[in-house]
C-alpha atoms as one frame of an Amber mdcrd trajectory, in Angstrom:
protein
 -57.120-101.965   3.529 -57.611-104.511   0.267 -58.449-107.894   1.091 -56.591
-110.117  -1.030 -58.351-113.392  -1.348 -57.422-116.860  -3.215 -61.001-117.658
  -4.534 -64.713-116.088  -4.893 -66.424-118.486  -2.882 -64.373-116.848  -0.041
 -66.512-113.537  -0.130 -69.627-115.085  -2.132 -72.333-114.925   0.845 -71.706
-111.644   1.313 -73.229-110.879  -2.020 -76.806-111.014  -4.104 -75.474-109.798
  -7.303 -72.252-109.831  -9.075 -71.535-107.241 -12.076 -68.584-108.596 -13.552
 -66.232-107.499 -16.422 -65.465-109.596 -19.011 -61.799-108.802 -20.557 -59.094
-109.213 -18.191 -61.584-110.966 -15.902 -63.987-114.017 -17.764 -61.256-114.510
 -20.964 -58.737-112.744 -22.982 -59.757-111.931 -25.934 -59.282-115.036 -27.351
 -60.168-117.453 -25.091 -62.380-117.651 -21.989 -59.995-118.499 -18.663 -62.222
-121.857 -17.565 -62.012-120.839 -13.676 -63.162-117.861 -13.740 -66.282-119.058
 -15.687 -66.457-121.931 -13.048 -66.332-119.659 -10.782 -69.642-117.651 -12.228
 -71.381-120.706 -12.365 -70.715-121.100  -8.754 -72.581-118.271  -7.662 -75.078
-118.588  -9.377 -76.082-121.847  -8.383 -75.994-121.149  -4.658 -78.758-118.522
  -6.072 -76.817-115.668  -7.255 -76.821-113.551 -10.486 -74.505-112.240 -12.653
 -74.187-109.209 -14.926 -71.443-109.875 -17.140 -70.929-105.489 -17.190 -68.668
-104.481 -20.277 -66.781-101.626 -22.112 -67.349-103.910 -25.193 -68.939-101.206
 -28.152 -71.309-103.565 -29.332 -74.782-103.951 -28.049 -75.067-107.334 -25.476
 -76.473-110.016 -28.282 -73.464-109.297 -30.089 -71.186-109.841 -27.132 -73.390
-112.921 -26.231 -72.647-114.263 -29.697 -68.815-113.997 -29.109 -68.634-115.591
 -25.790 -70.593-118.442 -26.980 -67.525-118.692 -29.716 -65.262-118.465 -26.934
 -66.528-121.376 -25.290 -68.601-119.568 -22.229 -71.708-121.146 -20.763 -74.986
-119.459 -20.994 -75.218-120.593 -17.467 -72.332-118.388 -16.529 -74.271-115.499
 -16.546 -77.552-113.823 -16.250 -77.487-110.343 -18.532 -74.903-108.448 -20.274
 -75.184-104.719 -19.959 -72.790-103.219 -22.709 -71.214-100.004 -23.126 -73.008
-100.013 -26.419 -75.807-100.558 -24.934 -76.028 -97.370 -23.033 -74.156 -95.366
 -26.020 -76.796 -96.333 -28.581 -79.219 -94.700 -26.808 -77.490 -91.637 -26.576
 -76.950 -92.067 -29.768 -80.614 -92.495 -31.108 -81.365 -89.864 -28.937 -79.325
 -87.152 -30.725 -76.529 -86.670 -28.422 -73.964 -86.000 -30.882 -76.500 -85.176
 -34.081 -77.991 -87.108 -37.040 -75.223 -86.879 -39.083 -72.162 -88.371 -37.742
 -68.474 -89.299 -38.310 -67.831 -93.038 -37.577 -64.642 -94.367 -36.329 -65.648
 -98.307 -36.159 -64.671-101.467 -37.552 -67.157-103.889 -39.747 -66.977-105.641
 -36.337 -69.366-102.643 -34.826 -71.930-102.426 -37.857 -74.686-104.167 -35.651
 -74.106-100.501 -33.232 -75.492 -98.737 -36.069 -77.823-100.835 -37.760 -79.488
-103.075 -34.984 -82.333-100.263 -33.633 -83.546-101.271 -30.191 -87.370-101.362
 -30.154 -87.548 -98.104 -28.006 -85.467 -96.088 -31.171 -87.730 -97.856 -33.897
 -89.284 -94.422 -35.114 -86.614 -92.375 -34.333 -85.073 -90.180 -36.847 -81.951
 -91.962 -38.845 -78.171 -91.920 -37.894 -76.386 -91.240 -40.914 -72.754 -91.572
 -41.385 -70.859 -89.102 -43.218 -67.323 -88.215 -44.077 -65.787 -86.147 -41.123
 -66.255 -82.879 -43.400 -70.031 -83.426 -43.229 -70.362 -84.365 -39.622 -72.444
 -82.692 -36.947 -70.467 -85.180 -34.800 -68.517 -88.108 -34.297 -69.696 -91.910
 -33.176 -66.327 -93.359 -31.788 -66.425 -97.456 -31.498 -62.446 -97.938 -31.553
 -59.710 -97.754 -34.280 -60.073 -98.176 -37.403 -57.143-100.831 -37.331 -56.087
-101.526 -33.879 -54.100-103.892 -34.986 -51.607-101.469 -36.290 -52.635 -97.951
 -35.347 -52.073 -95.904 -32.249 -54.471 -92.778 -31.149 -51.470 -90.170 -32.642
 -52.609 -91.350 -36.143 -55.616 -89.276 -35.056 -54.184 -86.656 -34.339 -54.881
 -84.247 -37.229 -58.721 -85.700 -37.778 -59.770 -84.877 -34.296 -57.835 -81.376
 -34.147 -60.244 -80.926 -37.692 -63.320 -82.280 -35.658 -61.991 -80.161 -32.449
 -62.019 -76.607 -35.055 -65.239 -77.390 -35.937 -67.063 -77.810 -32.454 -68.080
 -81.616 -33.072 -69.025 -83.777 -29.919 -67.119 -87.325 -29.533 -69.648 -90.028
 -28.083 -67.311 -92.957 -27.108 -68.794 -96.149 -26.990 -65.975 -97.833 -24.841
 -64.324 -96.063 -22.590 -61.350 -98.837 -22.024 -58.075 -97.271 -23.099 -56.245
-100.577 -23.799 -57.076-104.328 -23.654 -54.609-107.239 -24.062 -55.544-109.652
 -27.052 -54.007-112.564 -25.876 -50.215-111.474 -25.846 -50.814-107.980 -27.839
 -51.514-104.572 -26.147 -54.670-102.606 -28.114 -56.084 -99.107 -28.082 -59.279
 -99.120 -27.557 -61.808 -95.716 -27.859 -60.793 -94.336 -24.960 -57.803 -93.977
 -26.058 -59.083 -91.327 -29.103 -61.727 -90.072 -26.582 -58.731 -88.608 -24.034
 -57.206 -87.335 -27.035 -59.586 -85.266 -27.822 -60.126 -83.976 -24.718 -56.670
 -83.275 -24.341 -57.292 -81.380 -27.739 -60.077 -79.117 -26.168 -62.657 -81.487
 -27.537 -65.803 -82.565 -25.535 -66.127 -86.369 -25.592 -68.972 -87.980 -24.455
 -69.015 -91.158 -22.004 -71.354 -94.205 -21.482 -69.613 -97.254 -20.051 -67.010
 -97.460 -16.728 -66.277 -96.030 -14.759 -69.788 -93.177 -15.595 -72.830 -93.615
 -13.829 -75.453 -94.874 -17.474 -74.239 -98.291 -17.364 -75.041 -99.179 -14.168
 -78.100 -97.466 -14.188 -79.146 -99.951 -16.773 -77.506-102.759 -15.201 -80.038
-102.076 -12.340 -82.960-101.822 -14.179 -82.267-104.598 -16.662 -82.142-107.134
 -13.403 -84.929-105.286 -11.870 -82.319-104.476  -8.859 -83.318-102.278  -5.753
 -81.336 -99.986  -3.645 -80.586-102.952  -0.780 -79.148-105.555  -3.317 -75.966
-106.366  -2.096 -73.868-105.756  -5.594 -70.022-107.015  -6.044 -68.355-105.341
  -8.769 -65.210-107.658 -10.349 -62.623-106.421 -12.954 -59.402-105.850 -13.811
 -59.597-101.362 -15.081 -58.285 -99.975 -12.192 -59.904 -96.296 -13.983 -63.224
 -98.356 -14.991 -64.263-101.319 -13.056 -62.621-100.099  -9.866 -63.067 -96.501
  -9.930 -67.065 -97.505 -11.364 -67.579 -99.298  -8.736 -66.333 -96.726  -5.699
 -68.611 -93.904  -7.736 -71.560 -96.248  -7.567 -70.843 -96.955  -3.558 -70.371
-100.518  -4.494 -67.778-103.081  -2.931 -64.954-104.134  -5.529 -62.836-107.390
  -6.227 -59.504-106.231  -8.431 -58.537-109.062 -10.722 -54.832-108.160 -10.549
 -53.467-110.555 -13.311 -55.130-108.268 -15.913 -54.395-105.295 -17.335 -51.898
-105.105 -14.468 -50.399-108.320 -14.097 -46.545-107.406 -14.141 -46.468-104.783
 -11.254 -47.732-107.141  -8.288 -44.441-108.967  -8.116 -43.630-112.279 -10.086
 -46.255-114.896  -9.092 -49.507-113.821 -11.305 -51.894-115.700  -9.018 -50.787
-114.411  -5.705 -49.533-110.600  -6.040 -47.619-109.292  -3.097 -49.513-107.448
  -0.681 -47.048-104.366  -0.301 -46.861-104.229  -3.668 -50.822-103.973  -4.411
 -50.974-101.229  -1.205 -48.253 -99.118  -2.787 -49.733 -99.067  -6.385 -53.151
 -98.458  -5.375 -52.394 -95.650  -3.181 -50.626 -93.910  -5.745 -54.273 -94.013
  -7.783 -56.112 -93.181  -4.617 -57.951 -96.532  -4.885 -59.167 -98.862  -2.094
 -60.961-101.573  -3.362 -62.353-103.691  -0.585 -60.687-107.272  -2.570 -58.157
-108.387  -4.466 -57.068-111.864  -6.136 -54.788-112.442  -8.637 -56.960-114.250
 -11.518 -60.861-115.126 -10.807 -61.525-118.189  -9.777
C-alpha cells in the first residue's frame, strides 16, 4: 500500500542516494518550484546525494546550464544523468547507422555536435534528409509548440517501408510547460511502433540510464537508492524494474485526478488510479518538498 507523506525529510534516513526527476518534480519548465529544491539541499546536507535523473534529450552540461537559468543551486544536486546521455552513446556507437534522419530542434544541436571523449575517434554522424537515412535520431518535435505526433504520420510510415531504426532520446510522452501540454519523443517513438517500426529506448523507465547513474556516482549494489518523479510509465515504472523504492510526485503530470487539493491527493483516489496501472510505489506526496 502507497505511503502518502507531507514532506521528504519524513522518509530521508531511510535513504543514501536519491535519483530524482527534474520536470514535474524540481520545476516546470519554466521555473524551478523553490521547495522542492530546498528540499534537495536538505538531503544532501545531512550527507546525502542526489542524481537529478532525466528524460531531458540533451547531454547533462546542457541541462546543468538551464537549471542554473532557472534559478537552481549547484548545491541541489550532485550529477545529472540524461537521457541523452545514454542515447549518444548508442548513437556514436552505430545503433541506428552513420547516416541518420534528425527530428530535433536547434535546442538539441549540442546532442550531435558535443562528442564525449570516449566517441572522439569514432566514425561521424551525419544527418541526412529522411530519403538518405540508414536511420532516424529522434530528440522531440520539430515544433512542439504547435505540432502533434499525427503530423508524423506519413514520414515515419516512409521510414517504417524502408526498415529504418528510431533511437529516441527521451522517452517522456508529454511534459507541461508551465500551463501548456507538449509532446515530447516518445510520443513519435510509440507511433512508430504502433506503425510496425522498431524504436529504440535509452532513458525511463529502460534499464541504460540507471546503469550510468550507478556508475557515474560510483554506486554499489547495497546503496540504499530513492527514486522521485512524477511519469507514472518512467520514473515509477523505472524505478520498480530497477528493484528500487519510489516517491510519486502526484501534482505533476497527474495533478487533476487525485481530487481537488494539489498538495494533499486523496488516498482512495491515488489507490484506485494506481491499481488500474498495476503500480505500487512505496510513497506518495503531492508536490516535493
Amino acid at each position: 500500500m502507497t505511503q502518502i507523506i507531507r514532506a521528504l525529510d519524513e522518509i530521508a534516513p531511510n535513504y543514501d542516494v536519491l535519483f530524482c526527476d527534474l520536470w514535474g518534480c524540481l520545476h516546470n519548465g519554466v521555473a524551478a518550484f523553490p521547495a522542492a529544491v530546498a528540499a534537495l539541499q536538505a538531503f544532501r546536507a545531512q550527507g546525502g546525494r542526489v542524481v537529478l535523473l532525466t528524460n531531458a534529450p540533451r547531454p547533462q552540461q546542457y541541462v546543468a546550464a538551464q537549471l542554473d537559468r532557472m534559478g537552481v543551486p549547484r548545491d541541489a544536486w550532485d550529477a545529472i544523468v540524461s537521457s541523452g546521455d545514454a542515447a549518444q552513446d548508442a548513437m556514436f556507437a552505430g545503433a541506428v547507422g552513420r547516416r541518420v534522419w534528425a527530428i530535433a530542434q536547434p535546442k538539441d544541436e549540442g546532442f550531435f555536435t558535443d562528442i564525449p571523449e570516449e566517441w572522439q575517434d569514432a566514425p561521424a554522424i551525419e544527418r541526412v534528409a529522411l530519403d538518405e537515412a540508414e536511420g532516424i535520431v529522434c530528440c522531440g518535435l520539430f515544433d512542439d509548440l504547435v505540432e502533434v505526433p499525427e503530423d508524423y504520420r506519413a514520414r515515419l510510415m516512409l521510414a517504417r517501408e524502408r526498415g529504418l531504426k528510431l533511437l529516441c532520446a527521451n522517452p517522456d510522452v508529454v511534459v507541461d510547460m508551465g500551463e501548456k501540454r507538449l509532446y515530447c519523443a516518445g510520443a513519435l517513438a510509440e507511433l512508430y511502433e504502433d506503425l510496425g517500426g522498431t524504436s529504440l529506448y535509452f532513458g525511463k523507465p529502460h534499464p541504460p540510464i540507471y546503469d550510468l547513474a550507478r556508475r557515474r556516482l560510483g554506486l554499489g549494489e547495497d546503496a540504499r537508492i530513492l527514486a522521485i518523479g512524477d511519469g507514472i510509465a518512467t520514473d515509477i515504472a523505472g524505478a520498480a524494474g530497477e528493484g528500487l523504492d519510489a516517491l510519486f510526485v502526484t501534482g505533476g503530470l497527474g495533478f487533476d485526478q487525485f481530487g481537488p487539493d494539489v498538495e494533499n491527493p486523496d488516498p482512495a483516489r491515488l489507490a484506485e488510479w494506481l491499481a488500474l496501472r498495476s503500480q505500487n510505489p512505496a510513497y506518495a506526496i503531492g508536490r516535493l518538498r
